[in-house]
N, C-alpha and C positions, 0 to 999 in steps of 0.2 A: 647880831651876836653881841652879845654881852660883853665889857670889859675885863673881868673876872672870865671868861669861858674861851679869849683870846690869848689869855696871857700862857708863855711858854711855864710847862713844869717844871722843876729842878731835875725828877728822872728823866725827863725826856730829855733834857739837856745834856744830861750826864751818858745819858745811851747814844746821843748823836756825836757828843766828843770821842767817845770809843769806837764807835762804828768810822770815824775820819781817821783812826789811828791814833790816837794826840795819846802821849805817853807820860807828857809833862806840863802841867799848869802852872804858870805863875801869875797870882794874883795878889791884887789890892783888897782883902776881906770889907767888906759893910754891911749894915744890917737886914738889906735888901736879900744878901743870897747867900749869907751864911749859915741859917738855918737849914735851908732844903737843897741847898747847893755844894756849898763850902766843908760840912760836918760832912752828906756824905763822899765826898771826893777824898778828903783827908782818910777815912777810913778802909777809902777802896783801897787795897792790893795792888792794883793793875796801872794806876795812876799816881803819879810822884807830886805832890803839889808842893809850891815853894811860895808862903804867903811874906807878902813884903810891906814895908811901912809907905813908901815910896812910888810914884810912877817910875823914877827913872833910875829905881832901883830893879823893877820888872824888863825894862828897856835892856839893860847891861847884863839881866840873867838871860833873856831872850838873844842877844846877840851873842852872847859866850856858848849857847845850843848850838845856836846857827853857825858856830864858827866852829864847831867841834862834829858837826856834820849831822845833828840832830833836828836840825828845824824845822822838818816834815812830821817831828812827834810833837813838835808845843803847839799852846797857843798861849798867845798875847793876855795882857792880864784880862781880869774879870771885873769890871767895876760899871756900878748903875749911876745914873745924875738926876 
């Protein structure tokens, strides 16, 4: 299999974060997955995205969910290296 023909899609992604429940995204945007990822997330309806400058400004939105009783709808931020 190919490199390109392994790699995860951004919908697929975006329909697997729905289908886990996740309700809220906090992310570090880059230019890796802001095109097929991040635009359409920020657009969906169904999903709150919170983009941040910062890792550990995503850590302290994340733990403020979790402590409000929500941490079964996020997920961690989104960031490629």
């Amino acid at each position: 299999m190919s490199e390109a023909a392994s790699r995860i899609r951004g919908a697929d992604l975006i329909a697997a974060i729905k289908r886990a429940g996740v309700r809220f995204v906090v992310a570090l945007p880059d230019r890796t997955t802001t095109e097929n990822v991040m635009k359409p997330l920020l657009a969906d309806p169904e999903v709150r995205v919170v983009q941040v400058c910062k890792e550990d400004e995503g850590l302290s939105i994340c733990a403020g969910l979790h402590a409000a009783g929500r941490s079964e709808e996020h997920t961690s931020e989104l960031q490629s290296h």
